[in-house]
PLY file of the C-alpha trace (Angstrom):
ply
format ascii 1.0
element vertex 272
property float x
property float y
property float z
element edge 271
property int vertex1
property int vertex2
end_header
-21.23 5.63 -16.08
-23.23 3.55 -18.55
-21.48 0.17 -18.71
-22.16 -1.97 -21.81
-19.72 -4.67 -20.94
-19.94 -7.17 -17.81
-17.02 -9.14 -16.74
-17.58 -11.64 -14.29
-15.38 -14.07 -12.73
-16.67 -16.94 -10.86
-14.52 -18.33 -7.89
-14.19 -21.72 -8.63
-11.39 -22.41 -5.69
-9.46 -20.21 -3.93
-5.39 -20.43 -3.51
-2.96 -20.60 -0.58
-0.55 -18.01 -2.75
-2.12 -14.80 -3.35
-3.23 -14.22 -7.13
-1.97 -11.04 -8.73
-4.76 -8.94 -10.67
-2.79 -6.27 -11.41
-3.03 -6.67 -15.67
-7.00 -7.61 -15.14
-7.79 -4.00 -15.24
-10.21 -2.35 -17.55
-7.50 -0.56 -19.20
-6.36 -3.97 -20.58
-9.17 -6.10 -21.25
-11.74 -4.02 -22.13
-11.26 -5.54 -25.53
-10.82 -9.17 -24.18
-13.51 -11.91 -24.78
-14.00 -15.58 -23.23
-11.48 -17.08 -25.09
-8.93 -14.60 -24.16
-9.56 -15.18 -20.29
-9.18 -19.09 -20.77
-5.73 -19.04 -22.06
-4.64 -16.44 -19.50
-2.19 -17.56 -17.33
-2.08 -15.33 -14.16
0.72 -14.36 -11.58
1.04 -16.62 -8.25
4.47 -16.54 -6.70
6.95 -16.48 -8.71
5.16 -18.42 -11.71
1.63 -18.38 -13.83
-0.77 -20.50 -13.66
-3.87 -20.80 -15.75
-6.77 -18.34 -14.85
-9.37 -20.76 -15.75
-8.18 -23.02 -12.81
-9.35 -20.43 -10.18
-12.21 -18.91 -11.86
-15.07 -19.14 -14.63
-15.28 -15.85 -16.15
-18.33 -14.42 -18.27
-17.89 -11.86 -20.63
-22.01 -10.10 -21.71
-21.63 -7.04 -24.12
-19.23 -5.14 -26.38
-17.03 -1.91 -25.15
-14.78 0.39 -27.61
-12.97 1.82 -24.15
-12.23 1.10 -20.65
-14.40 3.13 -19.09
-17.82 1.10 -20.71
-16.14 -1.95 -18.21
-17.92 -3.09 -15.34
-15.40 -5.70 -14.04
-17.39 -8.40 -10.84
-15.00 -10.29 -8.95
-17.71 -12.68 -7.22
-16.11 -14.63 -4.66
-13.35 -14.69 -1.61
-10.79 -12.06 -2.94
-8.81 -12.29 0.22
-6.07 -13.96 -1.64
-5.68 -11.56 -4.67
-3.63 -8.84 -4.53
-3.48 -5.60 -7.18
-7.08 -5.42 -7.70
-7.88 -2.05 -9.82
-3.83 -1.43 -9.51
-3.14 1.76 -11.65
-6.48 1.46 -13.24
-7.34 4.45 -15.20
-11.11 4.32 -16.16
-14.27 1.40 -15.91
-15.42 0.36 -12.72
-14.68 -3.15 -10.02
-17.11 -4.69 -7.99
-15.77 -6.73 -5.33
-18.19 -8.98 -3.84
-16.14 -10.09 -0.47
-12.89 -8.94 0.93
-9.52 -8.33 -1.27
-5.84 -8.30 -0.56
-3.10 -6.05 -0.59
-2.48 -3.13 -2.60
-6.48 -2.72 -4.08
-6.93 0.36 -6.01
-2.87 1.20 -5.38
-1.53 3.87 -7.94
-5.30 3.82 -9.63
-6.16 7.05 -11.93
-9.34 6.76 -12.59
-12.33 5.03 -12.54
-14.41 2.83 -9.41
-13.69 0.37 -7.63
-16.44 -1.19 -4.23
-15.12 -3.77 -2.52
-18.11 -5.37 -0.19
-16.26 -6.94 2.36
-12.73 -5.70 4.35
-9.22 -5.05 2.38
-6.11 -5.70 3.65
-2.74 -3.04 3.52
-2.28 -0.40 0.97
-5.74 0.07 0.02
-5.66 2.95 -2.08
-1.60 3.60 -1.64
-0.69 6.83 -4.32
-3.68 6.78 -6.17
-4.13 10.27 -8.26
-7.58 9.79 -9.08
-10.87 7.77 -9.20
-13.16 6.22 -6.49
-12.09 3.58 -3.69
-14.58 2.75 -1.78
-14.32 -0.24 0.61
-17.55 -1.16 2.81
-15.67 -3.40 5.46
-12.81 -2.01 7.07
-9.32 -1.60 6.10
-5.90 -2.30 7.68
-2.47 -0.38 7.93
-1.37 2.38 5.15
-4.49 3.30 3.33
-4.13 5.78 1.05
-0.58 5.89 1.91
3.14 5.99 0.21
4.81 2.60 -0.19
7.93 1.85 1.89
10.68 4.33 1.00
8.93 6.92 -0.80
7.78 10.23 0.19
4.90 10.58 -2.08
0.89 9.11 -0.78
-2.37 9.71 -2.30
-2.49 12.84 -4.10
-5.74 12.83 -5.36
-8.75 10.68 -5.59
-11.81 9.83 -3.19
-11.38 6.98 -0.45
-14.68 6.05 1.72
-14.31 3.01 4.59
-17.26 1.89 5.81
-15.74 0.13 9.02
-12.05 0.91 10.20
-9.14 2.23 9.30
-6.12 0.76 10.17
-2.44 2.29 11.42
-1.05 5.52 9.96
-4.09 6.18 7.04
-3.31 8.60 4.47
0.49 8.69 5.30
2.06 11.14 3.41
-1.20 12.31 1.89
-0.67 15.08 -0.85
-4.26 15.57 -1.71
-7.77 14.17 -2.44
-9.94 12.56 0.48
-10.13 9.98 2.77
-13.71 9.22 4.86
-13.77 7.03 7.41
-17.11 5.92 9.40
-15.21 3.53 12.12
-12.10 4.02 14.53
-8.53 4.40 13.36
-5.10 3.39 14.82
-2.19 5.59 15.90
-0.90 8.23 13.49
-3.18 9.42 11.22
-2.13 12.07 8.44
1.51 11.20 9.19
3.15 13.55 7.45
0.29 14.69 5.75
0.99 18.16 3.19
-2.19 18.22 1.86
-5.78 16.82 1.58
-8.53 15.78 4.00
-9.72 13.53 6.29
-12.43 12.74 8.02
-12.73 10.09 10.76
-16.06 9.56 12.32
-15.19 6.98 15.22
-12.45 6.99 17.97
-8.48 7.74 17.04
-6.30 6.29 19.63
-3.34 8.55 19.38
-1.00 11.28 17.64
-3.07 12.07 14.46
-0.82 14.52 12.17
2.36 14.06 13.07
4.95 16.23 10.98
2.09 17.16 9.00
2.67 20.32 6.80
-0.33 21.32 5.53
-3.70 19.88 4.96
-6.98 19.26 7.21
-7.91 16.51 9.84
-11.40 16.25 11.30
-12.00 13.61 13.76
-15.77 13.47 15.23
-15.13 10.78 17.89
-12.61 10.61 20.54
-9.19 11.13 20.67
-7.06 9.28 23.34
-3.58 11.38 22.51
-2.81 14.45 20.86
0.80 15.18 19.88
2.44 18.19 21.89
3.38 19.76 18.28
0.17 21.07 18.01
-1.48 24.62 19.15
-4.63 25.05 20.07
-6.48 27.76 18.49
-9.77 27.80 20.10
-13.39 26.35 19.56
-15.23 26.94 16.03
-18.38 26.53 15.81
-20.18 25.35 12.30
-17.24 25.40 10.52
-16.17 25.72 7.02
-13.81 23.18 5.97
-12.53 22.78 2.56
-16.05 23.69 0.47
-17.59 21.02 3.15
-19.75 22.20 5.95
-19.87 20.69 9.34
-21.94 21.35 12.12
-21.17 21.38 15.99
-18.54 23.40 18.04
-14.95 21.69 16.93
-11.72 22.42 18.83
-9.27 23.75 16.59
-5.38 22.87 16.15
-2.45 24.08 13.85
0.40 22.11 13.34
3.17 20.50 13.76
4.69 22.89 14.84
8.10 20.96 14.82
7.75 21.28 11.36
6.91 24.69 10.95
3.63 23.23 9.60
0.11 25.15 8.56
-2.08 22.25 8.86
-5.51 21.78 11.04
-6.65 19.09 12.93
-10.45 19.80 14.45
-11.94 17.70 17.21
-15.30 17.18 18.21
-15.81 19.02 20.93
-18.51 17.12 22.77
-16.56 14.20 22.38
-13.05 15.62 23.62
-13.54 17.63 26.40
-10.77 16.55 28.12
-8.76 18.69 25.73
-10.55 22.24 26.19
0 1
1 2
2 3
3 4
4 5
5 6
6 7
7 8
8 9
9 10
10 11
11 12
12 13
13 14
14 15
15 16
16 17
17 18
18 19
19 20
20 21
21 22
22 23
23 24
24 25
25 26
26 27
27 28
28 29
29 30
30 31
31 32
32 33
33 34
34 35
35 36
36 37
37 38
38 39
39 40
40 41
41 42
42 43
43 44
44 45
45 46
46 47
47 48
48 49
49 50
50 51
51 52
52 53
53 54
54 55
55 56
56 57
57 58
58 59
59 60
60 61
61 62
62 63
63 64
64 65
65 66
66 67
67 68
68 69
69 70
70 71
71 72
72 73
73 74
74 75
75 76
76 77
77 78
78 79
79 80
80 81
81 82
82 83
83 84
84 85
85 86
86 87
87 88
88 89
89 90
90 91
91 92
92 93
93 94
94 95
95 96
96 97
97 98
98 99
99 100
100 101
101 102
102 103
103 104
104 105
105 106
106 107
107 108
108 109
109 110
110 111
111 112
112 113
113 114
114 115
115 116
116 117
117 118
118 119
119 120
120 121
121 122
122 123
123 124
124 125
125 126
126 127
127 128
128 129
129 130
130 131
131 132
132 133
133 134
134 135
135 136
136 137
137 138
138 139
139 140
140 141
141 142
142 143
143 144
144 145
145 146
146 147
147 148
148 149
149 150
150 151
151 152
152 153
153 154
154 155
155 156
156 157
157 158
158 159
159 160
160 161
161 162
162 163
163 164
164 165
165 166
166 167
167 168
168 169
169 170
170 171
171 172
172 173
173 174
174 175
175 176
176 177
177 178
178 179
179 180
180 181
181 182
182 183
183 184
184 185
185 186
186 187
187 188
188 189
189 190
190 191
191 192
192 193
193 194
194 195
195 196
196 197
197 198
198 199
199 200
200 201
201 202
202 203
203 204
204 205
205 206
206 207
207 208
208 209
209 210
210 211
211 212
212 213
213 214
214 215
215 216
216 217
217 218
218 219
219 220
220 221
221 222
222 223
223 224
224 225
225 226
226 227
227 228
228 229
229 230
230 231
231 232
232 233
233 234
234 235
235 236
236 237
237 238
238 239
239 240
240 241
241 242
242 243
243 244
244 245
245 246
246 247
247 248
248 249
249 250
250 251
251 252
252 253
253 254
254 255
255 256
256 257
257 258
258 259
259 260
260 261
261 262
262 263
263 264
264 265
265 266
266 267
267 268
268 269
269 270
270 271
């Protein structure tokens, strides 16, 4: 993506309240010059307060849509919640950690976030690019609380960790992890993939439907709703090719469900 407009915001202080970025997307202010960002007052709590208090923001170029938007948040992001929320096009540089809910709902478009991101990274996104180089915590890529409906399509990389229950209620698109994840992964997963390339402690795909689950480090627990269908070796999995002898299960069972989980098999030989 060729992006003719740069969007920078300077941290000039951080706040105790978490900021809400969730109408600084490139959707919206793709159009939006200096002057615009100095009289914009943005959500904290329950009130607004003026942008311009918490950062300096630099506007270089011209766009005629969202996608020529390259958005740099350059500073401590820990505190600002709804970065790249339902975001539809452009792209977000991140260059430290960000709050809750980044890239939740997005349809389009990039967002990199260099540092780690707290819950509901990524939460029901149907499209685009999330890719966060720290790690992440709890619900990545996951419903939000009381709804049946996760990520259904999309792309999700994690450079470090994932956190508890990643991709719950995953309906499609991908999630990569390079690091560890907590218990129950793929919770009631009915489509998609994963792919976790450190240690899972326990139960990955419970009530899972449908869908795959490939874990290349250890697992401490494996649920008993799952069948073990033997050892495959090089396989095929979803257009991707992996290679190595995995150990291969369908379930849950419980549910009546069609979906695989592979292990490493070097690394979880206390299964075979």
């Amino acid at each position: 993506m060729l992006s003719l407009k740069t969007i920078t915001f300077n941290q000039k202080k951080t706040s105790p309240i978490s900021l809400e970025f969730d109408e600084l997307i490139p959707d919206e202010i793709y159009g939006w010059e200096k002057a615009d960002f100095d009289k914009y007052m943005v959500p904290i709590g329950n009130a607004r307060f003026p942008l311009s208090d918490y950062f300096d923001v630099e506007v270089d170029g011209e766009a005629e849509s969202p996608s020529e938007v390259k958005m740099i948040i350059d500073g401590d992001a820990s505190r600002i919640k709804y970065i790249g929320a339902k975001m539809g096009a452009g792209e977000i540089l991140v260059k430290g950690p960000a709050d809750l809910h980044c890239g939740a709902e997005m349809t389009g478009g990039k967002i990199t976030v260099e540092g780690d991101v707290d819950s509901y990274a990524g939460r029901e996104m149907t499209g685009g690019e999330l890719t966060i180089m720290g790690s992440t915590k709890e619900f990545c890529g996951s419903s939000y609380i009381g709804d049946w409906r996760g990520m259904s399509g999309g792309k999700i990389s994690v450079g470090g960790n994932g956190g508890k229950q990643l991709g719950e209620c995953l309906s499609g698109g991908e999630i990569y992890v390079k690091g560890n994840c907590d218990i129950l992964a793929g919770i009631h997963m009915t489509k998609g993939f994963i792919q976790i390339d450190g240690d899972v402690t326990r139960w990955p795909g419970g009530q899972m439907k449908n869908g795959d689950i490939l874990i290349n480090g250890e697992l401490g627990r494996l649920l008993e709703g799952f069948t073990q269908e033997g050892i495959v070796t090089n396989p095929e999995i979803e257009g991707k090719s992996f290679t190595g002898d995995y150990i291969k299960y369908i379930g849950d069972i419980a549910l009546n469900g069609k979906g695989r989980l592979w292990l490493n098999a070097e690394r979880n030989r206390h299964f075979i």
